[in-house]
C-alpha positions as CSV (number, residue, x, y, z in Angstrom):
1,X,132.7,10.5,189.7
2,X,132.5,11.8,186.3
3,X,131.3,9.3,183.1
4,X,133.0,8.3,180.7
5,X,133.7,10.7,177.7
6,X,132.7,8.5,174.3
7,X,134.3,10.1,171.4
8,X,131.6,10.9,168.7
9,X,132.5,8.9,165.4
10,X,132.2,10.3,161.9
11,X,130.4,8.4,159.2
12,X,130.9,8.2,155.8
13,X,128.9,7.0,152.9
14,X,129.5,7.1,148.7
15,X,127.2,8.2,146.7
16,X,126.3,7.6,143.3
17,X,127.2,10.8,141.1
18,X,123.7,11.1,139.6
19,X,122.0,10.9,143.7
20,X,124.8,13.5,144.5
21,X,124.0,16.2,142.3
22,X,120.2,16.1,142.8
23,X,120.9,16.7,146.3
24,X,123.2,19.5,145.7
25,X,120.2,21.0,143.8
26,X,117.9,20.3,146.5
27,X,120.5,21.8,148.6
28,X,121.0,24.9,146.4
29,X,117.6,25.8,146.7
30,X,117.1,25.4,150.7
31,X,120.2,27.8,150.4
32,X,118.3,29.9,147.8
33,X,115.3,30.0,149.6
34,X,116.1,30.2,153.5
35,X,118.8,32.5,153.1
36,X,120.4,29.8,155.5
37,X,123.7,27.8,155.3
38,X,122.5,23.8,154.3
39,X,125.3,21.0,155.5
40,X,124.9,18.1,152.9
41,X,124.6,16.2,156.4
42,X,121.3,18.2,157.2
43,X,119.7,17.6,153.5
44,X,120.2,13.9,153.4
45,X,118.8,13.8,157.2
46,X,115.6,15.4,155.9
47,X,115.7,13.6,153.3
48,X,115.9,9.9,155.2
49,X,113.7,11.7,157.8
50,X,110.8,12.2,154.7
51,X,111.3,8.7,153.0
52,X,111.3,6.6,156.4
53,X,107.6,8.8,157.1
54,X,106.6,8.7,153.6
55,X,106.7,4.9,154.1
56,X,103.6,4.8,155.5
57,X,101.9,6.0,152.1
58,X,103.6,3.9,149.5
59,X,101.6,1.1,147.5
60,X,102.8,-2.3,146.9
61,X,103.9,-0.8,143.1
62,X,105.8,1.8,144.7
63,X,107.9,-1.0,147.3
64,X,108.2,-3.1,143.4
65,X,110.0,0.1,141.9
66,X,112.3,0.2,145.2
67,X,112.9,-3.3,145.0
68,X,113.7,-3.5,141.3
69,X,116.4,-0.7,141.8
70,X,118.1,-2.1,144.1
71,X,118.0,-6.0,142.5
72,X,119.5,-4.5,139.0
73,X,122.3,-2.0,140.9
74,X,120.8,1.1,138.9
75,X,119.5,4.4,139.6
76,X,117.7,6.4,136.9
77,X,115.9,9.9,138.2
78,X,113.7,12.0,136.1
79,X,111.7,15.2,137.0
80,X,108.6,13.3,136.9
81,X,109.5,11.2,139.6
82,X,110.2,13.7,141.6
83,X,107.3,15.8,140.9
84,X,105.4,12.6,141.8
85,X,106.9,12.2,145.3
86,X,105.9,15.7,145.9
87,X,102.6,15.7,145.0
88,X,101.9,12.4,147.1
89,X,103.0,14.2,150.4
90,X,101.4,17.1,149.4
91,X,98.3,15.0,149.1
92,X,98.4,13.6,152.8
């Protein structure tokens, strides 16, 4: 008896415009740099994948910022926060 064939189901999420292009930028540069073809799928994965293990590492200040962000519904990026990120998990 063969099982059941479950149809996979597609997802979709919104994001904000300002998110959006900083991961077509981080896209962009896998691209650049791999020589490989990047799905948006795949970059936000890794990304997810890097902030649910980066967890680990983040003060009680850090969780505050998170926190904050979400209570007042606004997003605001700037290199150094990036930059920031990067050097903490290069640090570990």
């Amino acid at each position: 008896m063969t099982a059941p064939v479950i149809p996979k189901s597609k997802k979709s999420i919104t994001l904000e415009k300002e998110i959006e292009v900083k991961i077509r930028k981080i896209q962009a540069r896998l691209i650049e740099k791999t020589d490989k073809s990047w799905s948006m799928s795949m970059v936000l994965n890794m990304l997810v994948t890097g902030g649910l293990l980066y967890t680990k590492k983040m003060s009680r200040s850090d969780w505050q910022k998170i926190r904050n962000t979400i209570e007042q519904k606004t997003v605001s990026f700037d290199d150094s926060l990036i930059t920031d990120f990067v050097k903490k998990i290069g640090e570990s």
